[in-house]
C-alpha positions as CSV (number, residue, x, y, z in Angstrom):
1,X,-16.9,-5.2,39.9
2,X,-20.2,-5.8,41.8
3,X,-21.9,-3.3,44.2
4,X,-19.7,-4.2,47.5
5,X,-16.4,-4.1,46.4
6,X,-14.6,-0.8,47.0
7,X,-13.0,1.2,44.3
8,X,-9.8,1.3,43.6
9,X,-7.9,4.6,44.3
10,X,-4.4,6.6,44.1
11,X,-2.6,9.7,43.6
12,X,-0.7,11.6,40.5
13,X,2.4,10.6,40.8
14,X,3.9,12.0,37.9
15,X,3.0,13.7,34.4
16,X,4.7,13.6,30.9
17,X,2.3,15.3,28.7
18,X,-0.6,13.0,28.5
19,X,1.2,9.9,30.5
20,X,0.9,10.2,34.5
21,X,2.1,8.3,36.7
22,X,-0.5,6.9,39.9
23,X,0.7,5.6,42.9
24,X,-2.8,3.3,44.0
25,X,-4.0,1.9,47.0
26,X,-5.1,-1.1,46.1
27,X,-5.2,-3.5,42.6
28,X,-5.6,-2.7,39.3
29,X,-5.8,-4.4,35.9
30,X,-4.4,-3.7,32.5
31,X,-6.5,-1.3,30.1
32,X,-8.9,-0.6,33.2
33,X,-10.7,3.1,32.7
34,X,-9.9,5.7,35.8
35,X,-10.8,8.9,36.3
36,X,-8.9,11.9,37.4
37,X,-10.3,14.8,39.5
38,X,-9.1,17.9,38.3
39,X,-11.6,20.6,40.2
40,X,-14.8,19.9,39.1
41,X,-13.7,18.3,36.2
42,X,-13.1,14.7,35.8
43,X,-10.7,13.5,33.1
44,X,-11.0,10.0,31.5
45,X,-7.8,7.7,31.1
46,X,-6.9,4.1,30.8
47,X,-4.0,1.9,32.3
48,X,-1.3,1.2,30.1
49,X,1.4,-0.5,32.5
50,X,1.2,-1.7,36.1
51,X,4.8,-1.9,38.1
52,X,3.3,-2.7,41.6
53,X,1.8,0.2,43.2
54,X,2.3,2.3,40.3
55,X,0.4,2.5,37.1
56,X,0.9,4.3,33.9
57,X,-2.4,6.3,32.9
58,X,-2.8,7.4,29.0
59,X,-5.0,10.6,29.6
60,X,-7.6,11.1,26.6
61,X,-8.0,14.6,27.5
62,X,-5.4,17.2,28.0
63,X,-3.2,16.7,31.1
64,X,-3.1,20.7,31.7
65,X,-3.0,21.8,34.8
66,X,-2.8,18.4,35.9
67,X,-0.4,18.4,39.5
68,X,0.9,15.8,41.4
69,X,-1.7,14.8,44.2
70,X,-4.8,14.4,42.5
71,X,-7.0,12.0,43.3
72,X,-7.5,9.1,40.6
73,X,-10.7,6.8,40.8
74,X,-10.5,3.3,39.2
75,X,-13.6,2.4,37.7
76,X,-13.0,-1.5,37.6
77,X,-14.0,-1.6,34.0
78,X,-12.0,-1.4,30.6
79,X,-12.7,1.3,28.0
80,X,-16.2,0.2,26.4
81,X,-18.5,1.2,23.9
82,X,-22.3,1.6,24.1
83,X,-24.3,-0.4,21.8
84,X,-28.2,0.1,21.2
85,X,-30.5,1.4,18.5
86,X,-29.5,5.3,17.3
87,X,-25.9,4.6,16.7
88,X,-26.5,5.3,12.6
89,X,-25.9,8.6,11.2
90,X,-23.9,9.6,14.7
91,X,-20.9,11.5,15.2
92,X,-18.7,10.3,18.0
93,X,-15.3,10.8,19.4
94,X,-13.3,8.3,20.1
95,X,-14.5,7.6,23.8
96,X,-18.4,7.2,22.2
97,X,-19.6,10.9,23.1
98,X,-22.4,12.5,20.7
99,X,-20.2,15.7,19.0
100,X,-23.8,16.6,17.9
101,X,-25.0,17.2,21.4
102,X,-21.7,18.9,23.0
103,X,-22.0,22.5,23.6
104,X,-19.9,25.8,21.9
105,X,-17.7,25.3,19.0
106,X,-14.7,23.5,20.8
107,X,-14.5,20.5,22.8
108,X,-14.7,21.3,26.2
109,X,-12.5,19.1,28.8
110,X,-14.3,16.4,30.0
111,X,-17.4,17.0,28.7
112,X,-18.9,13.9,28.1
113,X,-22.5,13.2,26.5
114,X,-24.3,9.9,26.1
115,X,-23.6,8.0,23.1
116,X,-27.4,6.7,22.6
117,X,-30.5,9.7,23.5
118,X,-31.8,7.9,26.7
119,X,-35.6,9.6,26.0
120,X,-36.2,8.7,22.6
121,X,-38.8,6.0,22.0
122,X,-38.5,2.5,19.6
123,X,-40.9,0.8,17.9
124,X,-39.8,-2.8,19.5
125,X,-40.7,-6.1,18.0
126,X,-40.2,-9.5,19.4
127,X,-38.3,-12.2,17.8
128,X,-37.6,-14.3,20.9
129,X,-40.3,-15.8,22.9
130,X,-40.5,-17.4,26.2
131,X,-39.3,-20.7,26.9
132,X,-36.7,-20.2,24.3
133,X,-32.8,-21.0,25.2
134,X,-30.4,-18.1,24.2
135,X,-26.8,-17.3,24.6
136,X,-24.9,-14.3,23.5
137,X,-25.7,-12.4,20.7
138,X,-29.3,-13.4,20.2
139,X,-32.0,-11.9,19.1
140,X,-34.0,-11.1,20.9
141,X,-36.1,-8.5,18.8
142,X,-35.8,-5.6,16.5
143,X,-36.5,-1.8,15.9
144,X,-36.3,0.2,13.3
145,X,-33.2,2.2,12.2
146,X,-33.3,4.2,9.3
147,X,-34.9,1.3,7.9
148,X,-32.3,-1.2,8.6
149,X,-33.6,-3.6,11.1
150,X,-31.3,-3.3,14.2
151,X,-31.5,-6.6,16.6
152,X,-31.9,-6.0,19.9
153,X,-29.3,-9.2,21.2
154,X,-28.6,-11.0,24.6
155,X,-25.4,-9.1,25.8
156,X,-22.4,-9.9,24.3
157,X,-21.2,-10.2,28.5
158,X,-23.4,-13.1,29.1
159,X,-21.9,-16.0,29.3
160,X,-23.7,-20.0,28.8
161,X,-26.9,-20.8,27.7
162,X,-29.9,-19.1,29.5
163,X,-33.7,-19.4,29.1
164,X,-35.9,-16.9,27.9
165,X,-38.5,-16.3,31.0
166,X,-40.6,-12.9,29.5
167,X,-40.4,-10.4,26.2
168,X,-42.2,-7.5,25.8
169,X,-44.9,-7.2,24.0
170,X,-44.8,-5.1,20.1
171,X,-44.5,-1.2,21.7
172,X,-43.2,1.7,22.1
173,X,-39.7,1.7,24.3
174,X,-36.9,3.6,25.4
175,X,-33.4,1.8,24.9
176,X,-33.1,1.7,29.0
177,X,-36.5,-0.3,29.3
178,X,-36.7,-3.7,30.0
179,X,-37.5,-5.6,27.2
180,X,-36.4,-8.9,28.1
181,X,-36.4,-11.4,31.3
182,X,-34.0,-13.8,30.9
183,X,-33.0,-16.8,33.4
184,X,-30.0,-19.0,34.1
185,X,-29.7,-22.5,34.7
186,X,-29.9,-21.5,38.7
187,X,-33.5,-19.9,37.8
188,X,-31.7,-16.3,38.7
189,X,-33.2,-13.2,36.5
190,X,-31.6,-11.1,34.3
191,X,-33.1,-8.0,32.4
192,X,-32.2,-7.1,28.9
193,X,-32.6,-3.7,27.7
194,X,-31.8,-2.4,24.4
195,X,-28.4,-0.9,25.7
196,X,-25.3,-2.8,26.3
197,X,-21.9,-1.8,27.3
198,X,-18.9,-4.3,25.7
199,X,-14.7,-3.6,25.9
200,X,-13.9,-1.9,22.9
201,X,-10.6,-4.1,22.8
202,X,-11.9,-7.4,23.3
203,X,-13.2,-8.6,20.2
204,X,-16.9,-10.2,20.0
205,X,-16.7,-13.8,19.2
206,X,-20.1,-14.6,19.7
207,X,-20.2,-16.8,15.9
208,X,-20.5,-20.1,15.4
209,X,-17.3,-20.0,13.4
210,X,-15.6,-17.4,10.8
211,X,-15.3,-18.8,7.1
212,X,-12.5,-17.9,4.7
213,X,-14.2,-15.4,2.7
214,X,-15.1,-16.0,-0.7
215,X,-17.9,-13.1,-2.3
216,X,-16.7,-10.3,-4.0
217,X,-17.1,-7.2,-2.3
218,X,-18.7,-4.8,-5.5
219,X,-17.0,-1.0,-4.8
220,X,-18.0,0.3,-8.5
221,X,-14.1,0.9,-8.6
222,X,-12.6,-1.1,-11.8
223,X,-9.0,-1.4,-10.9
224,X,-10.7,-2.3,-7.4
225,X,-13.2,-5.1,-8.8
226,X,-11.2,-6.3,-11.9
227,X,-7.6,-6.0,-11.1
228,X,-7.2,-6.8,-7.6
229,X,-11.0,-7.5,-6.0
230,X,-12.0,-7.4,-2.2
231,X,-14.4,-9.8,-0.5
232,X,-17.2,-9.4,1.8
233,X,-15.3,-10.1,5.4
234,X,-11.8,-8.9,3.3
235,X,-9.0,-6.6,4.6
236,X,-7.0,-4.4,2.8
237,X,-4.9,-1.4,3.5
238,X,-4.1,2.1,1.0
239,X,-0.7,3.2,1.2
240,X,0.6,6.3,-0.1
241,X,2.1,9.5,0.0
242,X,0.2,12.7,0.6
243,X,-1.8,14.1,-2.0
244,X,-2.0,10.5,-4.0
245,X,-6.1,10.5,-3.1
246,X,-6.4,7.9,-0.4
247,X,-8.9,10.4,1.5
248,X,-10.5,10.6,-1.5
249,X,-10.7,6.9,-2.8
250,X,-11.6,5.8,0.8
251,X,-14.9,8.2,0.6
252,X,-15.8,6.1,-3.1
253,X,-15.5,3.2,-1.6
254,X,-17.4,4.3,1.2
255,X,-20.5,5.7,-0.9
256,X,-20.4,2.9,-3.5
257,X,-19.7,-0.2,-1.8
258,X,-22.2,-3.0,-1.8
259,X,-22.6,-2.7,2.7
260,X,-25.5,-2.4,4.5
261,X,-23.2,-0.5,7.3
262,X,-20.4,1.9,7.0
263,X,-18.1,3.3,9.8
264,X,-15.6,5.8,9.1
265,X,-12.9,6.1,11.9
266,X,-11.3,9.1,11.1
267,X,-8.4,8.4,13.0
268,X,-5.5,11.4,13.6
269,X,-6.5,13.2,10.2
270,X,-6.3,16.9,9.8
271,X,-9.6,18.3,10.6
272,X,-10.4,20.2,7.8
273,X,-10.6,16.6,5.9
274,X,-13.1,15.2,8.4
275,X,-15.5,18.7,8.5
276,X,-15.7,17.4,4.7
277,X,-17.4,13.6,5.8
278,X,-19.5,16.0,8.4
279,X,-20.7,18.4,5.5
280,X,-20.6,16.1,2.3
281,X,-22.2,12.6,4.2
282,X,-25.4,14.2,4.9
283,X,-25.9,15.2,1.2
284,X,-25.2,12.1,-0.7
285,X,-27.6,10.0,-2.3
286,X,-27.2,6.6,-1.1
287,X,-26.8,4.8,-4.5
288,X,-28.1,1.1,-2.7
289,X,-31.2,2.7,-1.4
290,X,-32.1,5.7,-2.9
291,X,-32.0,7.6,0.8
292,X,-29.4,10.1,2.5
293,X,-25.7,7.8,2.6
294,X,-25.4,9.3,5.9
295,X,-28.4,7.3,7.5
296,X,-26.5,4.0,7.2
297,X,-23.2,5.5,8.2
298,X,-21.7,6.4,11.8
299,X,-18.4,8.4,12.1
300,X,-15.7,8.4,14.0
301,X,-13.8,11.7,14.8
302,X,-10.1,12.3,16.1
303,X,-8.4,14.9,14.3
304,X,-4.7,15.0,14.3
305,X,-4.7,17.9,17.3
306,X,-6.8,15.3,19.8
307,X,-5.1,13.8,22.3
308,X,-2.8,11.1,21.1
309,X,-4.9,8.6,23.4
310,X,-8.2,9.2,21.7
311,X,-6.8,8.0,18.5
312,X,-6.1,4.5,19.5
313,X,-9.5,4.1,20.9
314,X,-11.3,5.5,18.3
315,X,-9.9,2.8,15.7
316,X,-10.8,-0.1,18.5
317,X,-14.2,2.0,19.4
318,X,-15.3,1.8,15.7
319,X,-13.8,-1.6,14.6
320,X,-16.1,-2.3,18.2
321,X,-19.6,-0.8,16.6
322,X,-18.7,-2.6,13.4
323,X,-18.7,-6.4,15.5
324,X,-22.0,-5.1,17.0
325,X,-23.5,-4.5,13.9
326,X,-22.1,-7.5,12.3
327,X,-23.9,-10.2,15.1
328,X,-27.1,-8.4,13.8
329,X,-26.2,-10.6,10.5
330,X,-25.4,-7.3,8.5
331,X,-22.3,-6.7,5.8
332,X,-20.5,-3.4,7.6
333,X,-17.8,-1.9,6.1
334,X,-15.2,-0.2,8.1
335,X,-12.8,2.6,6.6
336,X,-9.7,3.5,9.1
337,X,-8.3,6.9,7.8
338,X,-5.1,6.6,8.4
339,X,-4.0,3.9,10.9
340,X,0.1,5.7,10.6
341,X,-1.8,8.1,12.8
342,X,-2.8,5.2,15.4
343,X,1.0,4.0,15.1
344,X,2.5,7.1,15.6
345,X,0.1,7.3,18.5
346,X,1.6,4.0,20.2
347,X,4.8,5.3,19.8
348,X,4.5,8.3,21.6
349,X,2.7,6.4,24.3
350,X,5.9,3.5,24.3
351,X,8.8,6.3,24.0
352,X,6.9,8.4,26.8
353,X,7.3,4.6,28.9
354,X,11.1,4.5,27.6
355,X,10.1,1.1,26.6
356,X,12.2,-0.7,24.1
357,X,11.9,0.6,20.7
358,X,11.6,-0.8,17.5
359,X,12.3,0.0,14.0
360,X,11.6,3.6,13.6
361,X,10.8,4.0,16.9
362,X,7.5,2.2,17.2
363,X,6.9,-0.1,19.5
364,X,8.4,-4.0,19.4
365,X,5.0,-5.2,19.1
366,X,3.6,-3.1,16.5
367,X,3.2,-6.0,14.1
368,X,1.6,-8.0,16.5
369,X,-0.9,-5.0,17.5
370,X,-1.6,-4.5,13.7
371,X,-2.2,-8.3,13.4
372,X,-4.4,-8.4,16.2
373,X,-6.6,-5.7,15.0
374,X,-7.1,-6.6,11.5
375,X,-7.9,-10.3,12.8
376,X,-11.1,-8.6,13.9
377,X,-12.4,-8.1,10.6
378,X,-13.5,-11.4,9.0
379,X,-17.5,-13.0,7.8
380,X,-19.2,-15.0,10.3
381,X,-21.8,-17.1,10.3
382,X,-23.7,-16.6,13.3
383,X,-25.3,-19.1,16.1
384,X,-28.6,-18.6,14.3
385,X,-27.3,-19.7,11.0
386,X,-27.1,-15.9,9.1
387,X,-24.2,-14.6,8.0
388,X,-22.2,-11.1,8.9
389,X,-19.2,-9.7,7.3
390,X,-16.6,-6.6,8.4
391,X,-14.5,-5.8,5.6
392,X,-12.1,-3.2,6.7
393,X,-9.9,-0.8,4.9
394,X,-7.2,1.0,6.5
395,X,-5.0,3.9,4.9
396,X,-1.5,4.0,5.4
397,X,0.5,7.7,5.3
398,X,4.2,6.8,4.9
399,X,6.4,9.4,5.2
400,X,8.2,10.7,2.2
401,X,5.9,7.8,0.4
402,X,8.4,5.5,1.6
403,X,6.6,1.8,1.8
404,X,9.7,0.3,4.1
405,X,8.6,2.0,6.5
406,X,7.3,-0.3,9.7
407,X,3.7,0.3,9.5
408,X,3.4,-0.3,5.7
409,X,5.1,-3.5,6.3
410,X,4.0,-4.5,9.5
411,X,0.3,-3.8,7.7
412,X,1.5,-6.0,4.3
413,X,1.9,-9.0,6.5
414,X,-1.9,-9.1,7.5
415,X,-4.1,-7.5,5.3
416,X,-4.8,-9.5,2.1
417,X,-5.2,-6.2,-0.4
418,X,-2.6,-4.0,-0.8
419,X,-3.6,-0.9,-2.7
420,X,-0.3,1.1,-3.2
421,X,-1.1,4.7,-4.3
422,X,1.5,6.0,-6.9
423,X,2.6,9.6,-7.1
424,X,3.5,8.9,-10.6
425,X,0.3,8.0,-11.3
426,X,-1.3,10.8,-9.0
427,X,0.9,13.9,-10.8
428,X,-0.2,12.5,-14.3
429,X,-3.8,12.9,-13.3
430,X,-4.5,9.2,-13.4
431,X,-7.1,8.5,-11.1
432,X,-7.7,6.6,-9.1
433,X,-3.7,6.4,-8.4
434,X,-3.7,2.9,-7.7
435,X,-0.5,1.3,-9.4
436,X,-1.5,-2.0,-11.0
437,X,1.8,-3.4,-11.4
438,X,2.4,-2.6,-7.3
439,X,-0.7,-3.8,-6.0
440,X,-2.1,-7.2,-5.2
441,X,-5.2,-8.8,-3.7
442,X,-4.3,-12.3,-2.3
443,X,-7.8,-13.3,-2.2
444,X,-7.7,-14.3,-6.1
445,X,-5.6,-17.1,-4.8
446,X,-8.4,-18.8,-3.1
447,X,-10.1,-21.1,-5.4
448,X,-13.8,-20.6,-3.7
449,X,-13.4,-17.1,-5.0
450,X,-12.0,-18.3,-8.5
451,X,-15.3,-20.5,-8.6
452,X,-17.9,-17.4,-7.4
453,X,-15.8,-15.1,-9.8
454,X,-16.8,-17.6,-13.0
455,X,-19.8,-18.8,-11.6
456,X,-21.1,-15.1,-11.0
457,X,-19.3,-12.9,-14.2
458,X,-18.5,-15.4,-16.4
459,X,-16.5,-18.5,-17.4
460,X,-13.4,-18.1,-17.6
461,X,-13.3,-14.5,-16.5
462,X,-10.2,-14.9,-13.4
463,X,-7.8,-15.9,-16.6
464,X,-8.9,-12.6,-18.6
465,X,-7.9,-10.9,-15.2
466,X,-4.8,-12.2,-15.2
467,X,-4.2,-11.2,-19.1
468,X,-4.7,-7.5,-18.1
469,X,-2.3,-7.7,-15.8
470,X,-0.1,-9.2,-18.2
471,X,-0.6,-6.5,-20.8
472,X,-0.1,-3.8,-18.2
473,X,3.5,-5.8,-17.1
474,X,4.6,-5.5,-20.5
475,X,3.5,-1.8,-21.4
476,X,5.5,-0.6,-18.4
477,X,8.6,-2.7,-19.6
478,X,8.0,-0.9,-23.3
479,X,7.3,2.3,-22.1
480,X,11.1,2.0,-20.6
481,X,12.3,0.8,-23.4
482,X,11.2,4.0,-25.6
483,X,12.3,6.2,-22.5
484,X,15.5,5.2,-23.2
485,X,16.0,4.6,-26.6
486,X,13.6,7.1,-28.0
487,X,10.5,6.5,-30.5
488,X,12.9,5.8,-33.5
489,X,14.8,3.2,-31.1
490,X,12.1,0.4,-31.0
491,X,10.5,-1.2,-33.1
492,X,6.3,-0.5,-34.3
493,X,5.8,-3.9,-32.3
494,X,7.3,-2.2,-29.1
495,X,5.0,1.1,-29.5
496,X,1.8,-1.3,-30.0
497,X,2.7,-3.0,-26.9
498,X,3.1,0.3,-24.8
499,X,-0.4,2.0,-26.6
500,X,-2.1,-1.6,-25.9
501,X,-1.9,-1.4,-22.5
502,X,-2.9,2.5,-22.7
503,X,-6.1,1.3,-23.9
504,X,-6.7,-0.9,-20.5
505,X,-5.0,1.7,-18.3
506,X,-7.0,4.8,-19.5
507,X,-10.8,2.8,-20.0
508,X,-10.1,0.4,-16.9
509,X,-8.0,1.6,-14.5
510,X,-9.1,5.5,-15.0
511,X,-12.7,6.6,-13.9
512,X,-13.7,9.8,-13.4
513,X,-15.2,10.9,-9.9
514,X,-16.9,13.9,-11.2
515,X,-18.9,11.9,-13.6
516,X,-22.5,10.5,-13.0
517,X,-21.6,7.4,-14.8
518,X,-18.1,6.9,-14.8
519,X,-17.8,7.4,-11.2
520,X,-20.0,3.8,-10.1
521,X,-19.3,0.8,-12.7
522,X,-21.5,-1.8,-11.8
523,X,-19.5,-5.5,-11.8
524,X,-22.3,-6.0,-15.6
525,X,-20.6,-3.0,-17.0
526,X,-16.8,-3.9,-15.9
527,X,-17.7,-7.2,-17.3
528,X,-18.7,-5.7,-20.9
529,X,-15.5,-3.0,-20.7
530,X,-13.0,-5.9,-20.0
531,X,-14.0,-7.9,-23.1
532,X,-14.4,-4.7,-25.0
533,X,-11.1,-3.6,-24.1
534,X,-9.4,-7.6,-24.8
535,X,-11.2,-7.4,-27.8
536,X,-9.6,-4.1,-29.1
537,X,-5.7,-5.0,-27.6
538,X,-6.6,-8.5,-29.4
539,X,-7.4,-7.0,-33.1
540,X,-4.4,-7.4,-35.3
541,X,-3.5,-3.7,-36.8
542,X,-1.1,-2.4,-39.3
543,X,1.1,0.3,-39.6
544,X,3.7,1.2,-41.6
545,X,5.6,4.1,-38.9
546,X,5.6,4.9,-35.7
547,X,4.1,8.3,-36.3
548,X,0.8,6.9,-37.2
549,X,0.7,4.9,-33.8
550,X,0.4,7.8,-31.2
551,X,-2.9,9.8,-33.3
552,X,-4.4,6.2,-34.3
553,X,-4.7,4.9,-30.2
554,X,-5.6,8.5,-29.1
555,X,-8.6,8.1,-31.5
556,X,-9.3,4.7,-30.2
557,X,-9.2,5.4,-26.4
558,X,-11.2,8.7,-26.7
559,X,-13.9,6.6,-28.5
560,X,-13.7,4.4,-25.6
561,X,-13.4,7.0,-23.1
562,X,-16.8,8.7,-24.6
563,X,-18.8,5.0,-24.0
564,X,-17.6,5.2,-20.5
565,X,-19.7,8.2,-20.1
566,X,-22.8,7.1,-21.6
567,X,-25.6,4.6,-20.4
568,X,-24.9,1.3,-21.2
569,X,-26.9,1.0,-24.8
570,X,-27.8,4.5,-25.1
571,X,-27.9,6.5,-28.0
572,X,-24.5,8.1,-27.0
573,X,-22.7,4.7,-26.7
574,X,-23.7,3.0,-29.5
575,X,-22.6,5.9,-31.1
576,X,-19.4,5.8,-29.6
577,X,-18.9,2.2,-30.2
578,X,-20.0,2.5,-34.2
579,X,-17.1,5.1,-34.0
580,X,-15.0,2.2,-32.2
581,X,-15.4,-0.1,-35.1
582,X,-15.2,2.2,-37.7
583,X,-11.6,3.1,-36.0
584,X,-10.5,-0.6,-35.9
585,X,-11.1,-1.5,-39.2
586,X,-9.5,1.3,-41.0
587,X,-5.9,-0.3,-39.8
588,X,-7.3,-4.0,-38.6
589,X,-5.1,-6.5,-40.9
């Protein structure tokens, strides 16, 4: 909207909870931001439907008090996020307001801060210089941010090809400042500041193009990076029922994952959940670079008693900051916790509209929403040549742990991991309770990850995956077997089936959290552990009863489980691994 066109205003209409209705003078456009004057208090909210002079408003603030007659201001805009340097190590809402500067204990109605600190100075340096020709996304220099260097870009806005007319010279500058002159083929000026202002539900396509993925995305999780591996650029979702450790797998990932970024969208959770990433992200070591984890992360914060409004934008706000991020040629990994939450959100807004409903109630387009949002995620390789990744993970919180249900599946269509948390596996204290049977990654189809994977581990090593799986498939089927016809009703080779794949469930697919080793396995380690365990299922052994099975593999796996805990070649392990052999050969045939 430029400086002589005339706002756009109207009247409540209408209020159903945080819907209203707006009868408006003049036009309006889908997903444009308004404001509504309620005393001295103006509350932010964003068209949802327009029906000629009326238009549906989704309030992100509560609607009490609210009465019909209000005025509503139209801001000609849609709902947009502030980039610039200082966004690491924030905490926002979902509309991009600093929690760490708002005032008392609760969130005050339409109190609104600044998402970047207007006064605080950068150390700029120039990467662009004049007489170059830039579009979108380029850099045009870089600061320092918690010692990631954070590109200062042509605005993701501007469209065509301009020329670069004046940078600043190596200072000192505030993110308002001009740093930049740039001019258009007409010879008409623009200045560039470190701050831009892009729609959060637009996505950035300023790339030269967006690659199928095909690098393995190292989480320190085995059943993650052996079984059923994610790739830089990936997507992949966590479904389970409550209490299976989704919170708590998403926050491994999040500290162990090989990204230079991480955004945490705490979307709809209960808030006593995300006080714990406000109190435990500021006291982790970073295990990458050795500094606070929290310096390289930003979160995003809608607990489940927010507005349901706020929790759709927060998942586009962050997934926003992550595309930002990304153009600066960075790997950024984004964790959505739980996008049932954002569903549940659409279908209050939908029912609220008496539109049409779907399966369960959500919307029609729900998979097409889902779909859209995950198609956002993706590695790039940028106009400049580098490359940028978003690999997002979502959590999924079916109810009763049903995965029917319309978001699971909707989600199953899109994203190419699916990490299905088992409560089986969670009651039994197997953790992490990822089932190995249920769960898939699609991405070990692709044969430019079947090359990387034997290139970068080792020859052959995709067909060794595929034999743990294999050995897994058939301990399940011989554990019901003996479920039904008891220990005496199968025979020894049935038991050595069932204890083999014990051996791979408890030393690969178990890790322990609480353990300074166990809890990051680096992809040299899972290597080693993987041929240990083939080894061990591999080595013929003889027993005369089933008795002597159960004591024998407990011996075996405890050995194991002991080198799991110890350094790779220290004292302890070699220890434990002399104790291995020793076990082996006393039944080996």
């Amino acid at each position: 909207m430029t400086a002589t066109q005339q706002h756009t205003t109207g009247r409540v209409n209408g209020i159903i909870s945080n819907l209203v209705l707006v009868e408006v003078d003049g036009p309006v456009s889908q997903n444009e931001i308004c404001f509504i004057q309620h005393g001295d208090t103006s509350l932010m909210a964003e068209v949802i439907k327009v029906m000629g002079n009326k238009a549906s408003v989704q309030v992100f603030e509560s609607t009490r008090g609210l009465r019909p007659g209000m005025a509503v201001r139209f801001e000609g805009h849609m709902l947009e996020a502030t980039f610039g340097p200082g966004i690491l190590s924030c905490n926002y809402d979902g509309l991009m307001h600093d929690l760490n500067t708002m005032t008392g204990i609760f969130l005050q109605r339409g109190d609104y801060t600044s998402a970047l600190d207007l006064e605080k100075e950068w150390s700029f340096e120039p990467l662009a210089k004049a007489g170059d020709e830039v579009t979108a996304a380029h850099w045009l220099g870089q600061v320092d941010e918690n010692g990631i260097d954070h590109k200062i870009m042509v605005p993701f806005k501007m469209q065509g090809r301009y020329t670069v007319d004046k940078v600043m010279e190596a200072g000192q500058y505030k993110v308002q400042d001009t740093i930049a002159v740039l001019k258009d083929e007409r010879g008409t000026e623009y200045k560039v500041s470190m701050l831009q202002k892009f729609p959060v539900k637009k996505a950035v396509k300023a790339y030269r193009e967006k690659p199928r993925p095909s690098k393995l995305l190292e989480t320190g999780v085995r059943t993650i990076d052996t079984l059923n591996p994610m790739v830089e650029g990936g997507t992949g979702f966590i479904p389970g029922p409550f209490g299976s450790g989704k919170t708590v797998l998403q926050q491994a990932i999040s500290k162990q994952a090989e990204a230079d970024v991480v955004i945490v969208a705490a979307c709809g959770e209960r808030a006593n959940e995300v006080v714990d990433l406000f109190v435990e992200f500021p006291e982790l070591e970073d295990p990458w670079t050795g500094r606070k984890l929290m310096e390289r992360t930003t979160i995003i914060a809608n607990t489940s008693n927010m507005p349901v409004a706020a929790r759709e934008a927060s998942v586009y706000t962050a997934m926003s900051i992550a595309e930002y991020y990304r153009s600066m040629g960075l790997k950024v990994l984004l964790l959505a916790d739980s996008t049932s939450r954002w569903a549940q959100a659409l279908r209050e807004m939908s029912n609220r509209m008496e539109e049409l409903p779907g399966p369960d109630a959500f919307p029609m387009d729900l998979p097409a929403i889902i779909s859209n949002f995950y198609a956002r995620a993706g590695m790039v390789h940028l106009n400049n040549g580098a490359t940028g990744s978003i690999t997002f993970i979502g959590t999924v919180s079916p109810a009763g742990g049903n995965l029917k249900e319309p978001v699971t599946e909707s989600t199953k269509k899109v994203a190419r991991c699916f990490y299905a948390l088992s409560q089986s596996r969670a009651d039994s204290k197997r953790y992490p309770a990822i089932d190995p049977i249920e769960s898939y990654s699609k991405y070990l189809e692709y044969p430019e990850l079947q090359r990387t994977l034997n290139e970068q581990i080792e020859e052959d090593w995709t067909r060794k995956v595929d034999e743990l799986k294999n050995i897994l498939l058939r301990g399940k089927e011989a554990a019901e077997q003996i479920n039904i016809l008891g220990d005496d009703g199968v025979s020894i080779d049935t038991h050595l089936v069932f204890w083999r794949s014990e051996v791979v469930d408890e030393i690969i697919l178990q890790q322990n959290a609480f353990d300074e080793v166990d809890a990051r396995t680096p992809m040299d380690r899972q290597q080693y552990l993987v041929n240990k365990v083939l080894e061990v299922v591999a080595t013929p052994l003889g027993f005369e009863s089933y008795e002597e099975i159960n004591p024998y593999f407990k011996r075996v796996i405890n050995a194991m489980k002991q080198m799991n805990y110890s350094e790779l070649e220290s004292e302890s392990f070699n220890k434990n691994r002399k104790e291995l052999e020793e076990t082996l050969a006393e039944r080996k045939v």
